[in-house]
Short mmCIF file of the C-alpha atoms (twelve columns), coordinates in Angstrom:
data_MODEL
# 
_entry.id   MODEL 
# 
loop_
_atom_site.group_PDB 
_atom_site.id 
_atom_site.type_symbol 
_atom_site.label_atom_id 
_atom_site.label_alt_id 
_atom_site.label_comp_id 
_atom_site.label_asym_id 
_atom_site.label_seq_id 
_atom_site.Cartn_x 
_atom_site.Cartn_y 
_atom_site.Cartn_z 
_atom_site.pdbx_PDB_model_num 
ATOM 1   C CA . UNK A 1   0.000   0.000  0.000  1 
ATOM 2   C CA . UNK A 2   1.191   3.894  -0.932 1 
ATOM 3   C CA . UNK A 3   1.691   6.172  1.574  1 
ATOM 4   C CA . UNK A 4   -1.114  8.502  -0.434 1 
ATOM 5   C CA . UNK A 5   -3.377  5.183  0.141  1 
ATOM 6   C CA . UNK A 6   -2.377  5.005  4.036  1 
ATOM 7   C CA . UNK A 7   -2.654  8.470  5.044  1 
ATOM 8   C CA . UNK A 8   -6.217  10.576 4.612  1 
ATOM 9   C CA . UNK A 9   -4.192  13.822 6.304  1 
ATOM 10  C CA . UNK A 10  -0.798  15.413 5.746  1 
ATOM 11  C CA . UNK A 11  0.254   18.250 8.014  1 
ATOM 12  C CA . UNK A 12  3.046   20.347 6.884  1 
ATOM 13  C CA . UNK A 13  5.756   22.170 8.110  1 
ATOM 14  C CA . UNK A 14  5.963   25.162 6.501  1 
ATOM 15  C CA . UNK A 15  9.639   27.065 5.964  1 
ATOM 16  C CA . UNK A 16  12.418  24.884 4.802  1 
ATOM 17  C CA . UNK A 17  9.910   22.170 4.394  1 
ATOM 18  C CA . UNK A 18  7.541   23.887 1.307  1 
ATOM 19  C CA . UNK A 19  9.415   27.314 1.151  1 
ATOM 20  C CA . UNK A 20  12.456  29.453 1.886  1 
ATOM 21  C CA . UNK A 21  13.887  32.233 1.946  1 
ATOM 22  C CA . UNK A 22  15.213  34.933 -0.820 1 
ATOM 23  C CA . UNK A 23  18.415  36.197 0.684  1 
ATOM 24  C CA . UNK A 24  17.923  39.173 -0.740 1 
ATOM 25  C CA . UNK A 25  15.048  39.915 2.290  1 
ATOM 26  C CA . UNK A 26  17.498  39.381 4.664  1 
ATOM 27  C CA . UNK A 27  20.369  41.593 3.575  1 
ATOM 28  C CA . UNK A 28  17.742  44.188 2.825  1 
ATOM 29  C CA . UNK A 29  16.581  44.013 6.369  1 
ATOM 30  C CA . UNK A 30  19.799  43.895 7.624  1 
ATOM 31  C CA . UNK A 31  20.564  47.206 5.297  1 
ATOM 32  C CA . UNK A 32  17.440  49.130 7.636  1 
ATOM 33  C CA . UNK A 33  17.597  48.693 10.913 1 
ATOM 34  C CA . UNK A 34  22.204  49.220 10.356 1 
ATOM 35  C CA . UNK A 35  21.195  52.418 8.733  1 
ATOM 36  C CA . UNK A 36  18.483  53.334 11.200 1 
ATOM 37  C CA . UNK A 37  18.584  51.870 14.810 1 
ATOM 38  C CA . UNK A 38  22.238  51.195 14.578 1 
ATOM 39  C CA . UNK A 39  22.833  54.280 17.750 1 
ATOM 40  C CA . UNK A 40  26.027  52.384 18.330 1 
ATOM 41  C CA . UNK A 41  27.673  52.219 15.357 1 
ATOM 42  C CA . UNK A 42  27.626  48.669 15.043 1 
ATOM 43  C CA . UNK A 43  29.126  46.785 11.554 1 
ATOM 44  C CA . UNK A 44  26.369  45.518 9.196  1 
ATOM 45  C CA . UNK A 45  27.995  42.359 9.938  1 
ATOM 46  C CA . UNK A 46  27.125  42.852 13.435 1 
ATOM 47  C CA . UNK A 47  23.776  43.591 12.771 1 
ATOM 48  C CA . UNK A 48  23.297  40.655 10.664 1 
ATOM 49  C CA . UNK A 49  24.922  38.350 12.825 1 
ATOM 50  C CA . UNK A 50  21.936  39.515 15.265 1 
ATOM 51  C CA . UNK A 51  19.907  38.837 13.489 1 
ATOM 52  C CA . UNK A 52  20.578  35.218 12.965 1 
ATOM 53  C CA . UNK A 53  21.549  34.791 16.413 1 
ATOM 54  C CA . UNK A 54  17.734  36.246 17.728 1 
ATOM 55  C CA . UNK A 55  16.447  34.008 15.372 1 
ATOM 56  C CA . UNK A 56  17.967  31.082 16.082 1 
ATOM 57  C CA . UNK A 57  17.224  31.741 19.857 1 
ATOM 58  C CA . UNK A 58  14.003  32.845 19.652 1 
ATOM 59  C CA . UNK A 59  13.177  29.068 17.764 1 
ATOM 60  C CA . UNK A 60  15.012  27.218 20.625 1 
ATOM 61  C CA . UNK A 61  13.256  29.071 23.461 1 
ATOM 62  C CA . UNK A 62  9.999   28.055 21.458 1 
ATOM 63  C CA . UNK A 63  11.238  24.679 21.223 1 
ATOM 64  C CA . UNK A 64  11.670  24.653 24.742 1 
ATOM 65  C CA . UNK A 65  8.330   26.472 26.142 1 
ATOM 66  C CA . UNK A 66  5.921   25.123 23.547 1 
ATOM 67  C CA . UNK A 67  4.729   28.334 23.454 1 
ATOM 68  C CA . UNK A 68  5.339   31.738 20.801 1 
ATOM 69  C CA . UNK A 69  7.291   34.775 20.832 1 
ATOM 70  C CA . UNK A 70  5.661   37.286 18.954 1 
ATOM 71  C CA . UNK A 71  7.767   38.956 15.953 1 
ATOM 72  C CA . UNK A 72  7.377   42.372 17.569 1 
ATOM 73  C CA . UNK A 73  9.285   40.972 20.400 1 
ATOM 74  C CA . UNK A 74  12.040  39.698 18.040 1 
ATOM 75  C CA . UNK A 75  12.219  43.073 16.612 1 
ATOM 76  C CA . UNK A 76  12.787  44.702 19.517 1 
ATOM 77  C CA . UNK A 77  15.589  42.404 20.815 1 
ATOM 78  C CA . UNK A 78  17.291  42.738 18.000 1 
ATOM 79  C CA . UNK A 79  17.275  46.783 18.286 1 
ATOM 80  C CA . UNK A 80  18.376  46.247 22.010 1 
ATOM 81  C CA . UNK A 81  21.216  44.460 21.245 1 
ATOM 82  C CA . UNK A 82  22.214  46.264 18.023 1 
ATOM 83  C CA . UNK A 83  22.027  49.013 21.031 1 
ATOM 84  C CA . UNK A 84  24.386  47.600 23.431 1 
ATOM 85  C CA . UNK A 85  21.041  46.082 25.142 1 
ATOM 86  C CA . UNK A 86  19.255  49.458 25.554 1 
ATOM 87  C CA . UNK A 87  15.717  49.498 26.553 1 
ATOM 88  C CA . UNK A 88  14.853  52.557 25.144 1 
ATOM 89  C CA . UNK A 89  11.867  51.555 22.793 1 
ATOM 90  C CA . UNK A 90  9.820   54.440 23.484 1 
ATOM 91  C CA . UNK A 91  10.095  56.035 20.391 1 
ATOM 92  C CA . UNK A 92  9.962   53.137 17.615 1 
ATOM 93  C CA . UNK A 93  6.039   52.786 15.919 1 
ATOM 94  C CA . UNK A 94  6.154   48.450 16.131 1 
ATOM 95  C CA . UNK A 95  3.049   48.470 13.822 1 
ATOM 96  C CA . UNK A 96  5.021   50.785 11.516 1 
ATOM 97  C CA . UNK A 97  8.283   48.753 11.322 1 
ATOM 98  C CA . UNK A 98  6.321   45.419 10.708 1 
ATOM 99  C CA . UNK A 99  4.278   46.541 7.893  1 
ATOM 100 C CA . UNK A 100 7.310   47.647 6.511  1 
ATOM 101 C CA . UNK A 101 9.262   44.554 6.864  1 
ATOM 102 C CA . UNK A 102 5.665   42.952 5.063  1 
ATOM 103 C CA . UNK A 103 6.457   45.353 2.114  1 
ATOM 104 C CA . UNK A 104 10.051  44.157 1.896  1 
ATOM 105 C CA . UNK A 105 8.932   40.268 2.250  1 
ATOM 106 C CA . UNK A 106 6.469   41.011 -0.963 1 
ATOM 107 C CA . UNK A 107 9.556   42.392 -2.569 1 
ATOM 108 C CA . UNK A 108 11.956  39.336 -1.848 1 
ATOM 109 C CA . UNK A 109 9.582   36.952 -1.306 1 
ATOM 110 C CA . UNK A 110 10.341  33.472 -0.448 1 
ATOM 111 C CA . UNK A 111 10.202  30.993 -2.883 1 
ATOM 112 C CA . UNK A 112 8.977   27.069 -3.038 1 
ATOM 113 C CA . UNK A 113 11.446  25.001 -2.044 1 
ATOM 114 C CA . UNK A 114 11.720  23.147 -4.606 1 
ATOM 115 C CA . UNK A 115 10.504  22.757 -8.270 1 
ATOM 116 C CA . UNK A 116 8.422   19.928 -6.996 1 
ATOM 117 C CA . UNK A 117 6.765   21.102 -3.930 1 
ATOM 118 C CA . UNK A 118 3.633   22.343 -5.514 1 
ATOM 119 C CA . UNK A 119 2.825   19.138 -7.988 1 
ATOM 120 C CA . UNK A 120 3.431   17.294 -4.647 1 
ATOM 121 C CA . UNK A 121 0.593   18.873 -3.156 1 
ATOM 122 C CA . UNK A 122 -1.779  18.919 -6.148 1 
ATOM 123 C CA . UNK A 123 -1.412  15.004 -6.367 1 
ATOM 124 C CA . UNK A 124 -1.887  14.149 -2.871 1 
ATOM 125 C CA . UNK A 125 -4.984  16.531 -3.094 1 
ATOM 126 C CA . UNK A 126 -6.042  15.024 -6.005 1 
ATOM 127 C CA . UNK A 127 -7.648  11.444 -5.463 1 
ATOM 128 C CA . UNK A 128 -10.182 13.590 -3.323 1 
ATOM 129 C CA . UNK A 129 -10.168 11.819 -0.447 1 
ATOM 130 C CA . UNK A 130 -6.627  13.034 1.291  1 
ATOM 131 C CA . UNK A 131 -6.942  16.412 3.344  1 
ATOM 132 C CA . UNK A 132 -3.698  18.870 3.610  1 
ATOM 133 C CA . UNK A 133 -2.736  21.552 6.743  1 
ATOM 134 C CA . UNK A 134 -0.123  23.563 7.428  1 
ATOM 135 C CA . UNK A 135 1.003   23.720 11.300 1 
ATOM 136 C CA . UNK A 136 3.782   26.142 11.060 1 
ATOM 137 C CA . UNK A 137 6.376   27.720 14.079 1 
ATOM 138 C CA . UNK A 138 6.464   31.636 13.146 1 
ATOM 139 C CA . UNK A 139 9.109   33.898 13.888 1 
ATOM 140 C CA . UNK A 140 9.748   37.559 12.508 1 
ATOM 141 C CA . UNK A 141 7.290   36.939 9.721  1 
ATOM 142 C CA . UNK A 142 3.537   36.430 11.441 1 
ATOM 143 C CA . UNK A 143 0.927   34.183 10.075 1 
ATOM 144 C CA . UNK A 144 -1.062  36.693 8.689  1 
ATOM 145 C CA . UNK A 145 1.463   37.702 6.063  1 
ATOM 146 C CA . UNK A 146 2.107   33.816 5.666  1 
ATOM 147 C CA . UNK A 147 -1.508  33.661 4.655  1 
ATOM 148 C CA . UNK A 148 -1.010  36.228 2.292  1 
ATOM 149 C CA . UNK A 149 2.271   34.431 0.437  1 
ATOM 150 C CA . UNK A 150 0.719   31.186 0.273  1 
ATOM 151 C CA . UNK A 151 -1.989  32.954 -1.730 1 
ATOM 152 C CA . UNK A 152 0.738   34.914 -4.254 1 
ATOM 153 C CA . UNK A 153 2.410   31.392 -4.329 1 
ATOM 154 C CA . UNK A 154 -0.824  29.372 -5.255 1 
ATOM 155 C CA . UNK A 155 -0.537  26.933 -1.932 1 
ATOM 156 C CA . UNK A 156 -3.153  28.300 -0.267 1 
ATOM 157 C CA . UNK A 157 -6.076  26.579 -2.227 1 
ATOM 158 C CA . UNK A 158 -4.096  22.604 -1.898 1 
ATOM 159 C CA . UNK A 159 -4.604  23.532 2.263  1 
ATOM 160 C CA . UNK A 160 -7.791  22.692 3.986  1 
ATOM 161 C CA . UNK A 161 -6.675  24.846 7.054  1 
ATOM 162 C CA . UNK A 162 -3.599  26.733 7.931  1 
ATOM 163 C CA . UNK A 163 -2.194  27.072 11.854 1 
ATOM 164 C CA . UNK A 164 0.344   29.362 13.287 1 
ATOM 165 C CA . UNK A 165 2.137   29.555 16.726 1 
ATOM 166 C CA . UNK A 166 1.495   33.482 16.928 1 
ATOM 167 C CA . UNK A 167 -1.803  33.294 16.098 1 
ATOM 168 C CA . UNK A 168 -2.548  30.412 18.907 1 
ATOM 169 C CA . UNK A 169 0.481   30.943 21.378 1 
ATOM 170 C CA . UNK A 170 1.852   27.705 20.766 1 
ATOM 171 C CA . UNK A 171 4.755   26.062 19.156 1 
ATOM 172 C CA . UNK A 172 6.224   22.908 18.255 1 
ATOM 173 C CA . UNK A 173 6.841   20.346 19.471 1 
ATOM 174 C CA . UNK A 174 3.806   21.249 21.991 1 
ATOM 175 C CA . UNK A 175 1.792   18.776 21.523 1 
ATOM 176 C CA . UNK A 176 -0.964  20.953 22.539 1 
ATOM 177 C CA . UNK A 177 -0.134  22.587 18.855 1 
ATOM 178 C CA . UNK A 178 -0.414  19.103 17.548 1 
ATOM 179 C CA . UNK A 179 -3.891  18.313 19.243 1 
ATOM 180 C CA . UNK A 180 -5.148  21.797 18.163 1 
ATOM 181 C CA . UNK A 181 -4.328  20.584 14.019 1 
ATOM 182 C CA . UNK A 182 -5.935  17.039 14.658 1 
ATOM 183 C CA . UNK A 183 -8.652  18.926 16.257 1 
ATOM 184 C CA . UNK A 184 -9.279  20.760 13.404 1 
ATOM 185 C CA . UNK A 185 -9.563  18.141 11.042 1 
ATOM 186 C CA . UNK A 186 -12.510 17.745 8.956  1 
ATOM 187 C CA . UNK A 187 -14.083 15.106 10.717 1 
ATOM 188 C CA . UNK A 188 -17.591 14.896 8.731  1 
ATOM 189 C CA . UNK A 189 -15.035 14.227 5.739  1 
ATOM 190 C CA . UNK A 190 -13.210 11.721 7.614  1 
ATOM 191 C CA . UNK A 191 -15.460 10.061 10.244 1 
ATOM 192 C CA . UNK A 192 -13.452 7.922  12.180 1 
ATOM 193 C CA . UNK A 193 -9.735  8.823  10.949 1 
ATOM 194 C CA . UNK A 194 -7.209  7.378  13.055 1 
ATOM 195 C CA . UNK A 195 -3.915  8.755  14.317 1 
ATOM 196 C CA . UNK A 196 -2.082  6.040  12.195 1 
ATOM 197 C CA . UNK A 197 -4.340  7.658  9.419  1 
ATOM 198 C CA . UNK A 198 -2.493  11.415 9.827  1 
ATOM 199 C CA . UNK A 199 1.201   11.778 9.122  1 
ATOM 200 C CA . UNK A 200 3.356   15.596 9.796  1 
ATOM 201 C CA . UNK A 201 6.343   16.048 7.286  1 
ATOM 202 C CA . UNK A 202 8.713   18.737 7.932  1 
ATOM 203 C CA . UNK A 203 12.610  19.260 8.212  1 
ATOM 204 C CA . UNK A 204 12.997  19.636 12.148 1 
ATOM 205 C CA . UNK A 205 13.473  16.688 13.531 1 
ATOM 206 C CA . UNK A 206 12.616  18.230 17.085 1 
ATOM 207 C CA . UNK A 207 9.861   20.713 16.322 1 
ATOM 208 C CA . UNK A 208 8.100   18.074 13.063 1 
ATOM 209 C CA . UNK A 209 9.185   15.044 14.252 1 
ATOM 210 C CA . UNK A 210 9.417   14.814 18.344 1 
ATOM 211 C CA . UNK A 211 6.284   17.046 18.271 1 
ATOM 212 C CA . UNK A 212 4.426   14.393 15.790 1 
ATOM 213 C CA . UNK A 213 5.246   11.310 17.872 1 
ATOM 214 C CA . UNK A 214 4.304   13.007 21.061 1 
ATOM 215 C CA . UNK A 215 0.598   13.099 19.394 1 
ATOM 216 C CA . UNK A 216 1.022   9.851  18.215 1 
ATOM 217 C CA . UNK A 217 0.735   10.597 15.214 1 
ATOM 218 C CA . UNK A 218 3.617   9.227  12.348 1 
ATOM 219 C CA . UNK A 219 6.031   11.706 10.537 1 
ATOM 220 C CA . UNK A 220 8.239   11.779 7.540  1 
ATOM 221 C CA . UNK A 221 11.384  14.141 7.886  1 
ATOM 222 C CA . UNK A 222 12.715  15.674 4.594  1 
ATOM 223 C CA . UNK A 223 15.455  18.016 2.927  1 
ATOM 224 C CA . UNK A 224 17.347  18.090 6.288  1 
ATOM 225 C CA . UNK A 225 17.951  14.492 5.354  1 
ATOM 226 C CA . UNK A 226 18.555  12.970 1.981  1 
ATOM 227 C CA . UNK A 227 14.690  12.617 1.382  1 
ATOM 228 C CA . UNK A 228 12.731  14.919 -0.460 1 
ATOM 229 C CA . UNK A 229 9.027   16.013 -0.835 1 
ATOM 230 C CA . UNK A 230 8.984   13.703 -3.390 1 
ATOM 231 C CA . UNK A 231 9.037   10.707 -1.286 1 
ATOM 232 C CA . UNK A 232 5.506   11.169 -0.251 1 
ATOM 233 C CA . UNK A 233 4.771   9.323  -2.785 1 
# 
C-alpha cells in the first residue's frame, strides 16, 4: 500500500519544508535597521549576525516552552542588542516597522522550495479523499502575512486549514499545537480517521518530528535528510 493510500491527512511544516527564503530579504533588512537603529555604530555584519543569532534563539526558546514569541518581540531584541542592550523603545512605531518589513517580504519573497513542492501537493490533493494543513512555528514573519504568500504562491487553495504559533500561542513540538491541528480536522469528511491515518512532514526533527510522535501521530522528515518532498509518494 502507498503512503497517499495510508494516510487521509498530511500536516506540513511550513519554511524549509515547502518554502524558503530569498536572501535578498534578509540583507535588505539587515541594510534598515544598520542604517536606522544602529545608535552604536555597530558593523552591518554585526547587525546581521543579530539577526541570525535572535532568530535562532528565539526558535530554541519556542522549542523549549511550547509556546510563541511574537515577531514584535524579536524586533525589539534585536534593536536592544544592536544598542548595546538598551531598553529605550519608546520612540519606535512596532506596527510601523512590521508593515514595513511585510512590504520588503512582498519584494523578496520566499520561494517554493523546490521545483516539486507544488505538484506534490496537487497530487496528494487530487484522489479527493486526502486532506492537507499547514502547522507552522512563526518567527519575525507572522501568520497573517504567511496567509497572504501562500496565496501569491498558489498553496493556499491545496490547504484545507492553515495554523500558526502566533496566532494560537503555541509552538512545536507542543503537543498541545499538535492536538489543536488534529482537532481541526474535517471530521464529517473523515469520520473515524485514526492517528495512524495522519502523518506531519517537515525538516525539524525536534519541532516536526518529536512534536508528531508526542501526538502519536507518524512523521516523515525531509530536505534536512537525503529525502525529499517527493518521497511522499
Amino acid at each position: 500500500m502507498t503512503q497517499m493510500e495510508l494516510y487521509k491527512h498530511y500536516s506540513f511544516d511550513l519554511w524549509l519544508t515547502l518554502i524558503k527564503s530569498d536572501p535578498r530579504f534578509k540583507l535588505e533588512r539587515s541594510k534598515i535597521f544598520h542604517a536606522r537603529y544602529n545608535g552604536s555604530h555597530k558593523s552591518f555584519e554585526e547587525v546581521a549576525t543579530i539577526f541570525r543569532q535572535v532568530d535562532l534563539m528565539c526558535n530554541s526558546i519556542n522549542e523549549k516552552t511550547g509556546k510563541n514569541i511574537d515577531a514584535e518581540e524579536m524586533y525589539l531584541m534585536v534593536i536592544s542588542i544592536i544598542n548595546d542592550y538598551s531598553p529605550d523603545f519608546m520612540g519606535i512605531d512596532m506596527e510601523e516597522l512590521y508593515a514595513e518589513m511585510e512590504v520588503l517580504l512582498f519584494k523578496y519573497p520566499p520561494v517554493l522550495y523546490c521545483a516539486k513542492t507544488k505538484d506534490m501537493l496537487e497530487r496528494l490533493k487530487a484522489p479527493g479523499n486526502s486532506t492537507l494543513s499547514l502547522l507552522s512555528n512563526t518567527g519575525f514573519i507572522k501568520g497573517v502575512t504567511l496567509r497572504k504568500l501562500l496565496k501569491m504562491l498558489e498553496l493556499d487553495n491545496l490547504l484545507d486549514f492553515q495554523l500558526y504559533s502566533d496566532e494560537v500561542r503555541l509552538s512545536k513540538p507542543n503537543v498541545k499545537f499538535f492536538q489543536l491541528m488534529l482537532d481541526s480536522i474535517d471530521r464529517v469528511k473523515h469520520q473515524g480517521i485514526s492517528l495512524h491515518e495522519i502523518v506531519h512532514v517537515g525538516d525539524n526533527p525536534v519541532a516536526d518530528v518529536t512534536g508528531a510522535h508526542a501526538a502519536g501521530i507518524k512523521s516523515v522528515l525531509i530536505n534536512s535528510n537525503q529525502q525529499t518532498i517527493s518521497c511522499l509518494l
